[in-house]
GUGUFI-830352 format. One record per residue: residue number from 1; residue in one letter; x, y, z of N, C-alpha, C, O in turn. Coordinates in Angstrom, 1 decimal. Layout:
// residues N
(atom NUM "a" (X Y Z) (X Y Z) (X Y Z) (X Y Z)) ...
//
This chain:
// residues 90
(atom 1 "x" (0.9 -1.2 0.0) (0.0 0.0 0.0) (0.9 1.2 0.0) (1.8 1.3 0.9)) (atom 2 "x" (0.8 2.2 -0.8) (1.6 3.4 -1.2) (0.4 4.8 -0.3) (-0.8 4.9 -0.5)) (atom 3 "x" (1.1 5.3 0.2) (0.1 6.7 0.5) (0.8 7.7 -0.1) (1.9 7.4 -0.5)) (atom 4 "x" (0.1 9.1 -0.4) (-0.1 10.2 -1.2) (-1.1 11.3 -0.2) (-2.3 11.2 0.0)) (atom 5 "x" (0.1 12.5 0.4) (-0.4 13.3 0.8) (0.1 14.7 0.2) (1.2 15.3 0.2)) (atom 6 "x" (-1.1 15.1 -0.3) (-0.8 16.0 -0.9) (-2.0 17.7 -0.4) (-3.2 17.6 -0.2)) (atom 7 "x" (-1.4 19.0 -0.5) (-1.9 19.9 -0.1) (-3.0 20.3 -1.6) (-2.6 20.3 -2.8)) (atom 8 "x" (-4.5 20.7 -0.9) (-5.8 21.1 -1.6) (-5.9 22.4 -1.3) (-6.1 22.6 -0.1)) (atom 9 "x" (-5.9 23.7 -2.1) (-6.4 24.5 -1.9) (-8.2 24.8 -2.4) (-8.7 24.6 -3.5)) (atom 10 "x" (-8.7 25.1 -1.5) (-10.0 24.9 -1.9) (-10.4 26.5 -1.6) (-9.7 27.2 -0.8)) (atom 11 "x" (-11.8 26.9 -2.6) (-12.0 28.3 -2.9) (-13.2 28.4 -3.5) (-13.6 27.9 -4.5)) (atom 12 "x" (-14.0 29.5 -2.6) (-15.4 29.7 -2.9) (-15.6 30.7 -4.3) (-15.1 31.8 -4.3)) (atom 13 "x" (-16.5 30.2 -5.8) (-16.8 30.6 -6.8) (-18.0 30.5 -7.3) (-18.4 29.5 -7.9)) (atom 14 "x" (-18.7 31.5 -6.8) (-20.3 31.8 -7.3) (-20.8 30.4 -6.6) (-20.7 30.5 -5.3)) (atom 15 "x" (-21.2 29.3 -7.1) (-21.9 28.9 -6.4) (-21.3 27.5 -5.8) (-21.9 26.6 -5.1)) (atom 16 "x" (-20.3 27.5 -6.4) (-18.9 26.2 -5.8) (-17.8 26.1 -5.3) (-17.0 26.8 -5.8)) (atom 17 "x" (-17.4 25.3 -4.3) (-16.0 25.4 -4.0) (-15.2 24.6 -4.5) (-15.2 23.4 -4.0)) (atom 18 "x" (-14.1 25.1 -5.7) (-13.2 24.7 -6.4) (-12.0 24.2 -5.4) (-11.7 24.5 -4.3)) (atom 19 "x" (-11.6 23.1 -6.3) (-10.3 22.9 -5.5) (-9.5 22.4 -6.3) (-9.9 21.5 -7.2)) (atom 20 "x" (-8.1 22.9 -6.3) (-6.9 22.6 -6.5) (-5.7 22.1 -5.7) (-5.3 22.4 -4.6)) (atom 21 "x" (-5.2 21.2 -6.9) (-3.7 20.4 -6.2) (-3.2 20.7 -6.9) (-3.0 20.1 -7.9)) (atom 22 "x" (-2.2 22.6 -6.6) (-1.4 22.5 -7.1) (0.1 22.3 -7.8) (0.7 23.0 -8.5)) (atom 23 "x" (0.4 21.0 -7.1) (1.4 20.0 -7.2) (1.4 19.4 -8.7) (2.2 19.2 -9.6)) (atom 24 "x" (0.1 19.0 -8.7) (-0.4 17.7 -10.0) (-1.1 18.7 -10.8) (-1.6 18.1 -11.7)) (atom 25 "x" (-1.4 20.4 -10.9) (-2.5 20.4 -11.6) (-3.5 19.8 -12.0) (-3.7 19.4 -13.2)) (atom 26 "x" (-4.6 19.9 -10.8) (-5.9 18.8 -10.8) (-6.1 19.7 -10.2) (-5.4 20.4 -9.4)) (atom 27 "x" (-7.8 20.0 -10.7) (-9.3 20.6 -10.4) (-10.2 19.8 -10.1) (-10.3 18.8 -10.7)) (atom 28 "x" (-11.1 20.1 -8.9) (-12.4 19.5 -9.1) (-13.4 20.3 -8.0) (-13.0 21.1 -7.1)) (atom 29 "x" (-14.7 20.0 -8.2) (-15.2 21.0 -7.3) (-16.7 20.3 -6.5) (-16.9 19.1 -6.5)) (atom 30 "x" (-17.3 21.2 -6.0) (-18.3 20.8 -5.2) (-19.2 21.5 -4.8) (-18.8 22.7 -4.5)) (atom 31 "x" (-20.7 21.3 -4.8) (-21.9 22.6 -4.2) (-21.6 22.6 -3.0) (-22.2 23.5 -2.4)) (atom 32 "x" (-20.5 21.5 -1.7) (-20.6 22.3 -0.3) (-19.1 21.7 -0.3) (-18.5 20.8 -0.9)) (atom 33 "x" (-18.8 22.7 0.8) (-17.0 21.9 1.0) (-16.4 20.8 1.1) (-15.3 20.5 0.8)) (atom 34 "x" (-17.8 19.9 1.8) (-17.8 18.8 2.5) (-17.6 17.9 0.7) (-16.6 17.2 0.5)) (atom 35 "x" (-18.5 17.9 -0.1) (-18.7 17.7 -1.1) (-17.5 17.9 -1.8) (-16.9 16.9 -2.3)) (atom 36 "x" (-17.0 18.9 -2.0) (-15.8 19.3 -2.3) (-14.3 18.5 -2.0) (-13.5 18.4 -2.9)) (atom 37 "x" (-14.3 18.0 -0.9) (-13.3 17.0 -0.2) (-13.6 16.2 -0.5) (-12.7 15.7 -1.3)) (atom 38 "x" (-14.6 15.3 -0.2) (-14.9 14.3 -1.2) (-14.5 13.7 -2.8) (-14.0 12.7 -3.2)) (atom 39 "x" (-14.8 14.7 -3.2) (-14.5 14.4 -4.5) (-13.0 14.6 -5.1) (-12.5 14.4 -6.2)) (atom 40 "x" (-12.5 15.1 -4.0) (-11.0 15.6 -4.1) (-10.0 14.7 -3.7) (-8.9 14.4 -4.3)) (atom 41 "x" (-10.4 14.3 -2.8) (-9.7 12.6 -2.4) (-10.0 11.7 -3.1) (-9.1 10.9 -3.1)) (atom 42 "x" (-11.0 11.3 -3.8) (-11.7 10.2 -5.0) (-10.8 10.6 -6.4) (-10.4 9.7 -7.2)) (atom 43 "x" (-10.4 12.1 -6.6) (-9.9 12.1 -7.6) (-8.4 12.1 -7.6) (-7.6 12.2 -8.5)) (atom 44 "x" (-8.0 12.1 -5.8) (-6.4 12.2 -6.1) (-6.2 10.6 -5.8) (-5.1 9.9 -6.0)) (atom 45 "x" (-6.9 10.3 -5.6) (-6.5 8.2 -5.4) (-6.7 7.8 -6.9) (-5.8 7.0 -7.3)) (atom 46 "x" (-7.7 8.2 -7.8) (-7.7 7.7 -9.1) (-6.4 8.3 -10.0) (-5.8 7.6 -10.8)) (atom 47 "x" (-5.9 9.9 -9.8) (-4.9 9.9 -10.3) (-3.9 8.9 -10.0) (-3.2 8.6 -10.9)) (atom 48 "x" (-3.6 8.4 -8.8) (-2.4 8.3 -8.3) (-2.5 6.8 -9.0) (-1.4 6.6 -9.6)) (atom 49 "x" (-3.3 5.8 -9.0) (-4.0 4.4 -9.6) (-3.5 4.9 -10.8) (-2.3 4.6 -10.9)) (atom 50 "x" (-4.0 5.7 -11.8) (-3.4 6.0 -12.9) (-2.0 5.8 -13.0) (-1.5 4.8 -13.4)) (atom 51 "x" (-1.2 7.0 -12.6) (0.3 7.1 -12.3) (0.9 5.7 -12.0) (1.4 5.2 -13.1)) (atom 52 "x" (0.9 5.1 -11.3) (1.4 4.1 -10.8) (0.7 2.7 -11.8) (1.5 1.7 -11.9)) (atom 53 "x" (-0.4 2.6 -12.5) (-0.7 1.8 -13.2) (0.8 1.5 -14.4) (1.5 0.6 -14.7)) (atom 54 "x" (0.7 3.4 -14.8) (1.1 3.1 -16.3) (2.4 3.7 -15.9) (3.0 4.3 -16.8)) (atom 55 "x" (3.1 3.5 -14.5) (4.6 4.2 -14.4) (4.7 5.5 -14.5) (5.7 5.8 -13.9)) (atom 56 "x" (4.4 6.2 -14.8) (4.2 8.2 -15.3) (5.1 8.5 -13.7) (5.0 7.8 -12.7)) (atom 57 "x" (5.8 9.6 -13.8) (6.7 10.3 -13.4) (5.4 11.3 -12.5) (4.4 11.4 -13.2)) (atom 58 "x" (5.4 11.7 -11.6) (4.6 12.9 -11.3) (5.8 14.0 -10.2) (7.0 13.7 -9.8)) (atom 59 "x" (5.1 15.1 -10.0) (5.5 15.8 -8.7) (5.6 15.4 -7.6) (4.8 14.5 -7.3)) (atom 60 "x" (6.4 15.7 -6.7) (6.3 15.6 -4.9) (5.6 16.7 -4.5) (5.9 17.8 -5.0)) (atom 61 "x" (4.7 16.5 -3.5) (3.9 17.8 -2.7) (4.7 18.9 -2.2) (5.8 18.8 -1.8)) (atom 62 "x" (4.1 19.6 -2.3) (4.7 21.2 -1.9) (4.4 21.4 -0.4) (3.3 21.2 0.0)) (atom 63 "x" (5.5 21.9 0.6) (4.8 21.9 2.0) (3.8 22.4 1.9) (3.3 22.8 0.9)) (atom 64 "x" (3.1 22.5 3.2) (1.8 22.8 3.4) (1.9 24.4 3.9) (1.0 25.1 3.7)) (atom 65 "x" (2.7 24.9 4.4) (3.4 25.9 4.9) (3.7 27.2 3.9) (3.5 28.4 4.3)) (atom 66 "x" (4.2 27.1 2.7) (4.1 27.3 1.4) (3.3 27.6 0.5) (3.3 28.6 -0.2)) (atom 67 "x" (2.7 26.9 0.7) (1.0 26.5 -0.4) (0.2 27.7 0.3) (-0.1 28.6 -0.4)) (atom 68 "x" (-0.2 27.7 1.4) (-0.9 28.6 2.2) (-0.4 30.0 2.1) (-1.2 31.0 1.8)) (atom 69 "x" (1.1 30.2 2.2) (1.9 31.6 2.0) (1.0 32.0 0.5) (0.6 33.1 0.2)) (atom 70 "x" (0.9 31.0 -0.3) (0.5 32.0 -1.6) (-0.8 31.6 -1.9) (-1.3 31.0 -2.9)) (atom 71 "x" (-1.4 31.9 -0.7) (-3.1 31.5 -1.3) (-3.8 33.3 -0.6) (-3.1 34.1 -0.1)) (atom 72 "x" (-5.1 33.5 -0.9) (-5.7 34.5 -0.5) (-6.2 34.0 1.1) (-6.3 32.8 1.3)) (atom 73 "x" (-6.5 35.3 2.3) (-7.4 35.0 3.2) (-7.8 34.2 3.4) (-7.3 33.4 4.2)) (atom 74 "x" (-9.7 34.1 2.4) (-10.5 33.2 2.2) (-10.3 32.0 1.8) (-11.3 31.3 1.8)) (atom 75 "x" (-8.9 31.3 1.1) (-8.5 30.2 0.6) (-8.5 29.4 1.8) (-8.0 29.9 2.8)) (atom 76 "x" (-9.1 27.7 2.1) (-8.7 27.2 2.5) (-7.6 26.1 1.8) (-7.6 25.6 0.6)) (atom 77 "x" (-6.5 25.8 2.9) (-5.7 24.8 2.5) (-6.3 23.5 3.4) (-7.1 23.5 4.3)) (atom 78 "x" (-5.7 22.4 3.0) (-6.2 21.0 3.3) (-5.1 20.3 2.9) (-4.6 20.6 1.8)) (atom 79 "x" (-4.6 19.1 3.8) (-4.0 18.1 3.0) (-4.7 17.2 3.2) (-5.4 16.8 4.2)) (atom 80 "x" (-4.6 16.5 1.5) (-5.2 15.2 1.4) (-4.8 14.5 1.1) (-4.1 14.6 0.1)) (atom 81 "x" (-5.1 13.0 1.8) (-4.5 11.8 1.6) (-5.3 11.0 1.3) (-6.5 11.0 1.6)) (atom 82 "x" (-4.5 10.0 0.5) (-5.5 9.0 -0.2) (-4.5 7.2 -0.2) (-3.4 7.3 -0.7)) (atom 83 "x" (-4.7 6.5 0.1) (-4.1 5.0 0.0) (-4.0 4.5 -1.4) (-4.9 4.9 -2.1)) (atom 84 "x" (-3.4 4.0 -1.7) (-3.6 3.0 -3.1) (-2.7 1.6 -3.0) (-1.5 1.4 -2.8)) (atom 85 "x" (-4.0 0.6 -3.1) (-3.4 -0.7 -2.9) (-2.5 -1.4 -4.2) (-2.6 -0.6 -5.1)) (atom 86 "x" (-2.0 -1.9 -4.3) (-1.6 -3.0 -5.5) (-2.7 -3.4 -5.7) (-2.7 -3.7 -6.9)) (atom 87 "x" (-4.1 -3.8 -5.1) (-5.2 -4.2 -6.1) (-6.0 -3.2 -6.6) (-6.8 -3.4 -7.5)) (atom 88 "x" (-5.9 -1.9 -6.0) (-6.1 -0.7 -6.9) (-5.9 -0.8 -7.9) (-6.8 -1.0 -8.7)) (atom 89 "x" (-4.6 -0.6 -8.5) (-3.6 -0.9 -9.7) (-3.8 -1.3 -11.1) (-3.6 -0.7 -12.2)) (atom 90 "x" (-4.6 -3.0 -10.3) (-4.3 -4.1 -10.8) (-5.6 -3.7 -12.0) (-5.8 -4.6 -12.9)) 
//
């Protein structure tokens, strides 16, 4: 089992909260935050299944400490972690 923790900036837009990883450049969003994290961890475990499927090279996470220095006020930061088994993978 491989883990992947990686920092989400998440950000209120009209009527959604966007979120970005941007480590991987990956978007995804949500009508509530809660929703929003959800879908944000679903999509960094499928990337990462991806990655590791087909070998692909990716980034290492950016501190969390960092990420926050260049976000607005209102931005929330989040790290998100996601598992990926070898029968993920498979």
């Amino acid at each position: 089992m491989q883990r992947f923790v990686y920092p989400a900036i998440f950000y209120k837009d009209d009527d959604f909260y966007r979120v970005l990883f941007p480590d991987i450049e990956l978007t995804t969003d949500g009508k509530i935050i809660e929703e929003a994290f959800l879908y944000a961890k679903e999509f960094l475990k499928q990337y990462f299944i991806h990655v590791l499927k087909y070998d692909f090279d990716f980034n290492m996470p950016t501190d969390f400490e960092e990420v926050k220095k260049g976000c607005k006020n209102d931005d929330v930061v989040m790290l998100i972690d996601v598992a990926v088994s070898e029968k993920d993978v498979k």
